[in-house]
C-alpha distance (Angstrom), angle and dihedral (degrees) to the residues before:
residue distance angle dihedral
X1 . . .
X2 3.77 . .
X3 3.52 99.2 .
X4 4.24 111.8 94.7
X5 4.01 115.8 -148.6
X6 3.64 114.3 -149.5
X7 3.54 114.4 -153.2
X8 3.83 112.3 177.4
X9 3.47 122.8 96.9
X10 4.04 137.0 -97.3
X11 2.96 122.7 -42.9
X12 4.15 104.4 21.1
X13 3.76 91.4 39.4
X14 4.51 91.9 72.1
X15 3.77 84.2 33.9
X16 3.99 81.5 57.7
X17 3.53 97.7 47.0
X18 3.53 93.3 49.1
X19 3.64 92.3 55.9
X20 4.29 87.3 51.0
X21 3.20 88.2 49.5
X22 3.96 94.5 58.7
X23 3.26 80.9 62.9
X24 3.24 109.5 51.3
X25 3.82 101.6 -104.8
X26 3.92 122.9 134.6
X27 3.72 99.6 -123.8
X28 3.83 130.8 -179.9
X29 3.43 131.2 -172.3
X30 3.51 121.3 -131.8
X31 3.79 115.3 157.8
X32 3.90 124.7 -144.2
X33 4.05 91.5 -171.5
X34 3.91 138.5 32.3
X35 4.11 123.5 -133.9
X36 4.11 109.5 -131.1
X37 3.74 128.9 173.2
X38 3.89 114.4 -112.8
X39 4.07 120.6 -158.2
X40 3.45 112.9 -110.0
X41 4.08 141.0 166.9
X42 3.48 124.4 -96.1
X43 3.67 107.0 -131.3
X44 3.89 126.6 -159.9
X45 3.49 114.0 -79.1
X46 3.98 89.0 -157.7
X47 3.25 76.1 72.9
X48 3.48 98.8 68.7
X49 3.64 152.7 43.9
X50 3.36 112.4 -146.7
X51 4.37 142.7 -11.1
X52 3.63 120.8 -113.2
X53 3.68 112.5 -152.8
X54 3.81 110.8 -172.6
X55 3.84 89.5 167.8
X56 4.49 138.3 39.9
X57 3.50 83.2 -135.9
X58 3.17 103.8 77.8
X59 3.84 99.8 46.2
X60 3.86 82.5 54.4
X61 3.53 101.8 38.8
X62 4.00 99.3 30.4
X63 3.94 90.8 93.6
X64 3.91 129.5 -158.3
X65 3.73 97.2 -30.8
X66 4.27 88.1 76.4
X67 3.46 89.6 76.1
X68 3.77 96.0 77.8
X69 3.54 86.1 49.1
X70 3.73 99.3 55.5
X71 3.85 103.3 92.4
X72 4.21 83.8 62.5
X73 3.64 117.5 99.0
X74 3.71 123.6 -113.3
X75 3.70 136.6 -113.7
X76 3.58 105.7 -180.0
X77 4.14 132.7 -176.8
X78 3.96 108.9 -141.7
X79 3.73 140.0 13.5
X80 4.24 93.2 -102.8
X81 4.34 82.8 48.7
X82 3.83 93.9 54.1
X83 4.22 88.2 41.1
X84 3.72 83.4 53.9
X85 3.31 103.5 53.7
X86 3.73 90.8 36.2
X87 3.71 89.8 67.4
X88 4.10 92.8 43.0
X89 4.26 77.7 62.0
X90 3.95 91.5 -112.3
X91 3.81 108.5 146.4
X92 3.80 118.8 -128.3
X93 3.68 130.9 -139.2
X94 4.17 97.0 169.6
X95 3.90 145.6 19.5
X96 3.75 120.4 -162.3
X97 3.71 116.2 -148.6
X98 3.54 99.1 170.8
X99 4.22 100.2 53.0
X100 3.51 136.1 -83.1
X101 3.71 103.3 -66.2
X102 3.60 97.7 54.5
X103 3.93 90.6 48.1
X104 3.95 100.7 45.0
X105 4.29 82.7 41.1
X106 3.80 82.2 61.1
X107 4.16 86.5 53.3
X108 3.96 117.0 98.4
X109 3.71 99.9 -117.4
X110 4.03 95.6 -137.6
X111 4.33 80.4 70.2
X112 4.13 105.5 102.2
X113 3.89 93.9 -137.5
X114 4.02 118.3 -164.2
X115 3.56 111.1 -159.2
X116 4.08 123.2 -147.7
X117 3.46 103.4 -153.9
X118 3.51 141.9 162.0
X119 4.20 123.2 -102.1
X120 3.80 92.4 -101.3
X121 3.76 109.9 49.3
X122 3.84 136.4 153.0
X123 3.56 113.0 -110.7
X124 3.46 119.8 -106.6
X125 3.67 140.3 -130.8
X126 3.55 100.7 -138.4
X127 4.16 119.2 70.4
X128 3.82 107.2 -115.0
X129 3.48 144.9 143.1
X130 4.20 114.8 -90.9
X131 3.47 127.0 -165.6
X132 4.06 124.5 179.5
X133 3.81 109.2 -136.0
X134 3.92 93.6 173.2
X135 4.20 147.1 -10.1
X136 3.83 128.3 -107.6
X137 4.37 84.2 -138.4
X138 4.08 115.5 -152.4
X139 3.65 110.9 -121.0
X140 3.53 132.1 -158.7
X141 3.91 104.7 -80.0
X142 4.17 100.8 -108.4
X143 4.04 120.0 -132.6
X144 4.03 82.3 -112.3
X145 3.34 88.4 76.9
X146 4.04 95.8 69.2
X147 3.85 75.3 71.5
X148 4.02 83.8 85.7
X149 3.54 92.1 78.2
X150 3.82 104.4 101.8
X151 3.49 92.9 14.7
X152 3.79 149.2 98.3
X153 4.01 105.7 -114.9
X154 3.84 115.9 -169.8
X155 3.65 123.9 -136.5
X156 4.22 118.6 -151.0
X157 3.80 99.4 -168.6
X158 3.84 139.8 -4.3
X159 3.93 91.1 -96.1
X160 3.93 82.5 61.4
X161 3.96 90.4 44.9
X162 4.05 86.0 63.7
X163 3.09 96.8 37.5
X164 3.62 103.0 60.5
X165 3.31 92.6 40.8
X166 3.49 102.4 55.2
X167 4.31 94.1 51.3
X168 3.88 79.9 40.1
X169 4.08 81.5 68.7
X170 3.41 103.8 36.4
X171 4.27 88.2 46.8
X172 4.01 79.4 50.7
X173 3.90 91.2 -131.5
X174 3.56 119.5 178.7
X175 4.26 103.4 -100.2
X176 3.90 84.9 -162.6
X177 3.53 92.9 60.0
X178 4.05 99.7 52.1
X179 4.12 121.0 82.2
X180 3.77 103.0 -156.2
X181 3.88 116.9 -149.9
X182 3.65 109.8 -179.7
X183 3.87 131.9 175.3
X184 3.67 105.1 -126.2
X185 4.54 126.3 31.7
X186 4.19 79.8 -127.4
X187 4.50 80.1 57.7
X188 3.91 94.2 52.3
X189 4.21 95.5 39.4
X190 3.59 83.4 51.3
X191 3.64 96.6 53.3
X192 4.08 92.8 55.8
X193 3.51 126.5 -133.8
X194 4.37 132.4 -74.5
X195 4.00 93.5 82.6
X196 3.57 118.8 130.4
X197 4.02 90.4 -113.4
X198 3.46 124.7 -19.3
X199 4.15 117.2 -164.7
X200 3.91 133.0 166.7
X201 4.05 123.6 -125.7
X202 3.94 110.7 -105.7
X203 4.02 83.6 -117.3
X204 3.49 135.0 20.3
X205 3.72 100.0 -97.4
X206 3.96 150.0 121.1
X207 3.61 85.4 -122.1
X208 3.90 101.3 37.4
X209 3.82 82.9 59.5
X210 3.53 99.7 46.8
X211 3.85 85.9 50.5
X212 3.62 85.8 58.5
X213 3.96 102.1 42.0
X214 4.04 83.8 50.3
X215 3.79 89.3 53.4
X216 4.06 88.5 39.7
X217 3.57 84.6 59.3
X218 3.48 107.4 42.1
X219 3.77 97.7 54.6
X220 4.22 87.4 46.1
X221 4.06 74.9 58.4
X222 3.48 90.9 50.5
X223 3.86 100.5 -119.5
């Protein structure tokens, strides 16, 4: 099971075989969903104190209205978020590594946050103001995807988790076959039970998960 299956859609899914293919892994991308823009209204940033950004996609899907937004400070989950946003000329004041709790935990709670999110979110513990700026879409699973068999498939969220294995089902690909690493324990529950091994990454990151689909793969190879 040397082969990695990236599941996540356009753009973060090359950006994730990339990274697997630093390290050696044969990685292929086959996507399960498909990033779109979504309208949305452009609130008053007086009215805030600072952007959360729990995602890259929604610096580089959140369209014109971000420009209004710019002067506001940025929290921002992961490395490749912060880069994003970077490049969009936000200015950032903190990078999570270790998910969004432990990041907006780290927050003072007197700071107004607005959060940029995507349509499907997790809820989150701390009140704050949400806006959708665009949907993770389903797509039709691809015949690429029977490539899983034998392999080590990586799962990005929970909605992925169900996801693949639901058109793993209706393919009719072998369960035993499949090592699932996925990025989060809420990713693997999702995905159900039957795989050949199914682990979560130590944090709830690209590379965290890569760590563990490289380790996946090496013991399959017996080292």
């Amino acid at each position: 099971m040397t082969r990695v299956v990236v599941l996540r859609p356009e753009p973060g899914a090359s950006e994730t075989v990339a990274r697997a293919a630093e390290r050696g892994l044969d990685a292929v991308s086959v996507p399960l969903f498909r990033i779109e823009p979504i309208e949305w209204p452009t609130p008053d940033a007086s009215q805030f104190d600072a952007l959360l950004f729990t995602s890259a996609n929604a610096v580089r899907f959140g369209g014109p209205g971000l420009a209004a937004l710019r002067e506001l400070p940025v929290h921002a989950v992961g490395e490749a978020t912060a880069a994003a946003a970077r490049e969009a000329g936000f200015n950032i004041v903190a990078v999570g590594d270790a998910g969004v709790e432990r990041l907006i935990a780290a927050i003072e709670p007197k700071i107004r946050l607005l959060h940029l999110a995507g349509e499907h979110r997790t809820a989150l513990s701390r009140p704050m103001t949400a806006i959708a700026v665009y949907r993770s879409r389903p797509v039709e699973p691809p015949e690429a995807l029977k490539t899983a068999e034998e392999a080590t498939v990586l799962l990005h969220s929970p909605r992925a988790g169900r996801a693949f294995a639901d058109a793993a089902d209706r393919m009719g690909l072998d369960r035993a076959s499949i090592q699932i690493a996925a990025i989060s324990t809420a990713a693997a529950e999702a995905s159900g039970t039957g795989w050949a091994a199914i682990e979560s990454a130590e944090r709830p990151t690209d590379e965290a998960l890569l760590a563990l689909a490289e380790r996946l793969c090496d013991k399959d190879r017996g080292q």
